[in-house]
LUMKE-368772 format. One record per residue: residue number from 1; residue in one letter; x, y, z of N, C-alpha, C, CB in turn. Coordinates in Angstrom, 3 decimals. Glycine has a CB too. Layout:
% LUMKE-368772
 pos code       nu       nv       nw      cau      cav      caw       cu       cv       cw      cbu      cbv      cbw
 NUM    a        X        Y        Z        X        Y        Z        X        Y        Z        X        Y        Z
...
% end
This chain:
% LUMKE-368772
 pos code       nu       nv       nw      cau      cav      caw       cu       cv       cw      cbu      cbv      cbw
   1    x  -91.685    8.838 -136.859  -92.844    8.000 -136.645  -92.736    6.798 -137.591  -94.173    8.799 -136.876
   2    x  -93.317    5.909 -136.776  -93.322    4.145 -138.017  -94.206    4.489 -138.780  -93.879    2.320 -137.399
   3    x  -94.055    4.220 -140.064  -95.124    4.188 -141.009  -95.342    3.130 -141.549  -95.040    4.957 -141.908
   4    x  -94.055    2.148 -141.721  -94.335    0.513 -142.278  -93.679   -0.173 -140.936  -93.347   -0.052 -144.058
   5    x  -94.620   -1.019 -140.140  -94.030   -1.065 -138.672  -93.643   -3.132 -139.513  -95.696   -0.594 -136.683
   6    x  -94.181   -3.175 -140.059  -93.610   -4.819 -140.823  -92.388   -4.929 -141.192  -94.250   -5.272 -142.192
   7    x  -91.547   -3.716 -141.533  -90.402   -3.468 -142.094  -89.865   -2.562 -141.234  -90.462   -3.066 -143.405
   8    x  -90.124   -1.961 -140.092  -89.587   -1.397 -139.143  -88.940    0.419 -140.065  -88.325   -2.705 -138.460
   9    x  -90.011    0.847 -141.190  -89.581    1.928 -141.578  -90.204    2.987 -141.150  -89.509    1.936 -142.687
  10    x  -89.427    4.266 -141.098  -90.356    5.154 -140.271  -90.356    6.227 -141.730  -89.612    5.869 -138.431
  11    x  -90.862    7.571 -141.074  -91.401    9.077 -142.188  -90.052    9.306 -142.439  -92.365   10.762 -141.429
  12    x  -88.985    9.326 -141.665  -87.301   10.003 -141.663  -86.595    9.008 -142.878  -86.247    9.733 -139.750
  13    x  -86.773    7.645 -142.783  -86.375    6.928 -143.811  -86.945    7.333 -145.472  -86.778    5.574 -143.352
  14    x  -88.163    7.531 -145.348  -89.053    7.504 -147.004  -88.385    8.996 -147.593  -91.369    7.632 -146.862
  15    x  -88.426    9.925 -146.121  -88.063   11.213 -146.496  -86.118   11.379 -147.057  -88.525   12.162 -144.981
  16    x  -85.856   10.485 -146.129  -84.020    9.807 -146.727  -84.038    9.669 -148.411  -83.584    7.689 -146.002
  17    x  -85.128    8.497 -148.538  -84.855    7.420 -150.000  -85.013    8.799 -151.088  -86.471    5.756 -150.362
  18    x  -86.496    9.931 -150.414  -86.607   10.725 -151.520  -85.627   11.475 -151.954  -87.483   11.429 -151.412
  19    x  -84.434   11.908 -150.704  -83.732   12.981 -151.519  -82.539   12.300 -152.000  -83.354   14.329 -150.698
  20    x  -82.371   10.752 -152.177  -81.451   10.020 -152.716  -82.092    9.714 -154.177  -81.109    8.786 -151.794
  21    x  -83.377   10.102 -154.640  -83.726   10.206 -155.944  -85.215    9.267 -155.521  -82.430    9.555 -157.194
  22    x  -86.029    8.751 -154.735  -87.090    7.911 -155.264  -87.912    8.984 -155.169  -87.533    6.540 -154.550
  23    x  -88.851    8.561 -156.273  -90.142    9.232 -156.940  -91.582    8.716 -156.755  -89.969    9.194 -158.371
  24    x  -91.730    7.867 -156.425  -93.044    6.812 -156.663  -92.914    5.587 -155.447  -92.943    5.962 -158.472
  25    x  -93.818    5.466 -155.335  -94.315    4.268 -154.295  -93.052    3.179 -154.605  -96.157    3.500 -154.736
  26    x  -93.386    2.832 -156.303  -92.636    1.532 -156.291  -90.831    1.908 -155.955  -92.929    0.724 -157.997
  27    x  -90.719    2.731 -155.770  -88.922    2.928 -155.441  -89.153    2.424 -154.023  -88.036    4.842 -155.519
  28    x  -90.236    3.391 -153.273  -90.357    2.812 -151.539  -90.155    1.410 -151.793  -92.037    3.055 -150.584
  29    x  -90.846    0.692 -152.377  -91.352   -0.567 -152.315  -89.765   -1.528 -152.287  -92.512   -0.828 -153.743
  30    x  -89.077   -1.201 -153.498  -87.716   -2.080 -153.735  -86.391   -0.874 -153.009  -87.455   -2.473 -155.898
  31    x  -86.434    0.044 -151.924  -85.698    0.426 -151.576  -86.196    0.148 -150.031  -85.412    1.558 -152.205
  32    x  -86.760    0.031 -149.700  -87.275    0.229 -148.295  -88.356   -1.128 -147.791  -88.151    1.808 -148.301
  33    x  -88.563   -1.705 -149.102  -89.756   -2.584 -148.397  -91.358   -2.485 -148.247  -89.450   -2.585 -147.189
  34    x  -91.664   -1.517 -148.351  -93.439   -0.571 -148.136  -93.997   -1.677 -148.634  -94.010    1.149 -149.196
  35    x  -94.947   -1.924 -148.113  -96.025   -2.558 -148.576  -95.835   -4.034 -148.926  -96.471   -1.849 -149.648
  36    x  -94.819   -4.234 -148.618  -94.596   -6.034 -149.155  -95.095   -7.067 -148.533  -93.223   -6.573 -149.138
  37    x  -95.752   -6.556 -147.471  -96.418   -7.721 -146.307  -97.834   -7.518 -146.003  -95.686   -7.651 -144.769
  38    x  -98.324   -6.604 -145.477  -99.519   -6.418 -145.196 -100.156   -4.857 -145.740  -99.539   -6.673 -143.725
  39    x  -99.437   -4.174 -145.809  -99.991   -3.254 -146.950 -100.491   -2.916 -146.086 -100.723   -3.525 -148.225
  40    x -100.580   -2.002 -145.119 -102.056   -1.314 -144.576 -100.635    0.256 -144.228 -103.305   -2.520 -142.535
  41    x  -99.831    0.177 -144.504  -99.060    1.168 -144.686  -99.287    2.458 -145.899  -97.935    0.465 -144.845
  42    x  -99.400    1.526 -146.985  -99.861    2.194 -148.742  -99.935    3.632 -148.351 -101.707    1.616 -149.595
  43    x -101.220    4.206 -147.944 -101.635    5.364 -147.687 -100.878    6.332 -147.089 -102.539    5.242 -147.120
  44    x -100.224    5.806 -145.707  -99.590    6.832 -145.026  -98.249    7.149 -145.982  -99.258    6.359 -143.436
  45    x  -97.517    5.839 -146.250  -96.183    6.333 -147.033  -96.295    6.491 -148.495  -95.015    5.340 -146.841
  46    x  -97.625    6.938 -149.225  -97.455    7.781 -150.064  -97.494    9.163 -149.683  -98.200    7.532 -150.903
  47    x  -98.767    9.705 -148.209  -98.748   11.102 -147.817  -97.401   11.346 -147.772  -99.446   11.456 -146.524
  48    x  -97.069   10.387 -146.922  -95.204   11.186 -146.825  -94.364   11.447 -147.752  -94.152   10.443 -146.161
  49    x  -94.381   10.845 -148.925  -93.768   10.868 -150.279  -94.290   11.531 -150.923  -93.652    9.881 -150.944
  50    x  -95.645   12.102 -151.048  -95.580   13.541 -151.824  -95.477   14.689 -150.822  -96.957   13.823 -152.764
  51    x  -95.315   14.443 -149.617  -95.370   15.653 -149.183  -93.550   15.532 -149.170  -96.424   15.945 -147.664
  52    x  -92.890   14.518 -148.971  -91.302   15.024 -149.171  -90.963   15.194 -150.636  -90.171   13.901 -148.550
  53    x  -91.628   14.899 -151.115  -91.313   15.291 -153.149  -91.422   16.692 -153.006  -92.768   14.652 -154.663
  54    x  -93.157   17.597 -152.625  -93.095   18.918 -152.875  -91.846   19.775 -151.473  -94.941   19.437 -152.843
  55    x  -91.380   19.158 -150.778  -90.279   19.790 -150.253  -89.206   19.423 -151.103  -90.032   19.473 -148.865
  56    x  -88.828   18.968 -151.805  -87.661   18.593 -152.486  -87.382   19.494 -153.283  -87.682   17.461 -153.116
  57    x  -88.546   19.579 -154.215  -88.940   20.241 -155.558  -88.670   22.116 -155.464  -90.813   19.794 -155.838
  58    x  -87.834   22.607 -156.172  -87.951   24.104 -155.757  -89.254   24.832 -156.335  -86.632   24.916 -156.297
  59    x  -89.525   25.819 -155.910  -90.323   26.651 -156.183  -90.343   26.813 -157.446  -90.178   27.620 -155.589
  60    x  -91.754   26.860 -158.068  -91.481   27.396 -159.902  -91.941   28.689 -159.990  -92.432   26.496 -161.244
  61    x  -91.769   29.200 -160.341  -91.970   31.099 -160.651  -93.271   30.751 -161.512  -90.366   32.232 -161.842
  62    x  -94.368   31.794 -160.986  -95.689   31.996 -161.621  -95.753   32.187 -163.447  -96.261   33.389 -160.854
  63    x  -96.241   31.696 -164.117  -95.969   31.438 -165.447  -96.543   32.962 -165.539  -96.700   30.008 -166.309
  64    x  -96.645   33.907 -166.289  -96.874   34.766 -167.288  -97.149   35.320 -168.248  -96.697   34.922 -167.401
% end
């Protein structure tokens, strides 16, 4: 799905940049473009970026 349709980026790309190491909006921003034009993207491609961070991230074992 497009999520920054100004930059022609979709959920498969942000979910790409994350497991090549970006962490934060501003990596989207200078790897991909997000938000550099009209910004009405912001919202959706952060949902997608934490929700591909906590898939990235392994499981932590219940502290004790």
């Amino acid at each position: 799905m497009y999520i920054c349709v100004c930059k022609g980026v979709t959920d498969h790309a942000i979910r790409e940049a994350v497991s090549q190491g970006a962490e934060r909006m501003r990596d989207l921003k200078a790897n991909l473009g997000i938000t550099e034009q009209c910004g009405i993207c912001a919202c959706h491609a952060k949902k997608v970026l934490e929700q591909a961070l906590m898939q990235e991230s392994p499981a932590q074992p219940p502290v004790t």
